[in-house]
Residue, then its C-alpha position, 0 to 999 in steps of 0.5 A: x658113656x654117661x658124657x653131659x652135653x649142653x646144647x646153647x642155641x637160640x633156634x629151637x629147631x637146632x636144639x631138638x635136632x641136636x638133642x635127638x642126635x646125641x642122646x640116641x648116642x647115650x649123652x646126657x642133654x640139656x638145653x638152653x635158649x639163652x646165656x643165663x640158661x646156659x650158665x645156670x645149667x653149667x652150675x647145677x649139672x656140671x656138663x662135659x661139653x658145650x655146643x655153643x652158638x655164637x649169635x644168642x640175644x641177650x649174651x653173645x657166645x663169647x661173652x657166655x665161652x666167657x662166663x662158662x670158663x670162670x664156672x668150670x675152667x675145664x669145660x669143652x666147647x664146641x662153637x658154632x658160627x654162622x658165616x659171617x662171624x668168622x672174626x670171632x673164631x680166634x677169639x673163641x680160641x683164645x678163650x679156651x673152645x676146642x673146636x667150631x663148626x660153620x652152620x650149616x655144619x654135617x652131623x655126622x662131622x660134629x658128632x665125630x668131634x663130639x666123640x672124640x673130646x669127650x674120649x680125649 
């Protein structure tokens, strides 16, 4: 397969958790706890895809969805938000995400999304 994905969340316990998930599907993972971590990543290793999560101290994810399209137009990312951030949703789209996912969200449900936009 050979896709990179980076995965944005501030909770540690997410990120393994993700990292397991998709690179015992054969991605390439990177992590970041923060949006200058994030964006340093997008800049060096050029990932396909981004699992974004909405509430990150320091840079919000609508101000990193921001940031990571100025770097790479292109870019897929998925959103995930906790319940009470549904009003960013239709921003986030508006900003180019494809898709998101309420936390908590079922793997297998996000791994299916992940397959296919990165097929796509």
């Amino acid at each position: 397969m050979g896709n990179k994905i980076l995965i944005v969340d501030d909770q540690y316990g997410i990120r393994i958790l993700l990292h397991e998930v998709f690179q015992k599907e054969g991605y390439t993972t990177y992590q970041a706890a923060n949006g200058m971590q994030a964006l340093e990543i997008v800049r060096k290793h050029r990932p396909d895809l981004v699992l974004l999560d909405m509430k990150i101290p320091g840079m919000d994810g609508i101000e990193i969805l921001k940031r990571l399209k100025e770097i790479d137009r292109d870019i897929k990312v998925i959103i995930m938000t906790a319940y009470g951030e549904l009003d960013m949703i239709q921003e986030t789209k508006e900003l180019g995400a494809m898709m998101h996912f309420a936390k908590p969200f079922d793997i297998d449900d996000l791994r299916a999304a992940v397959k296919k936009l990165l097929i796509s």
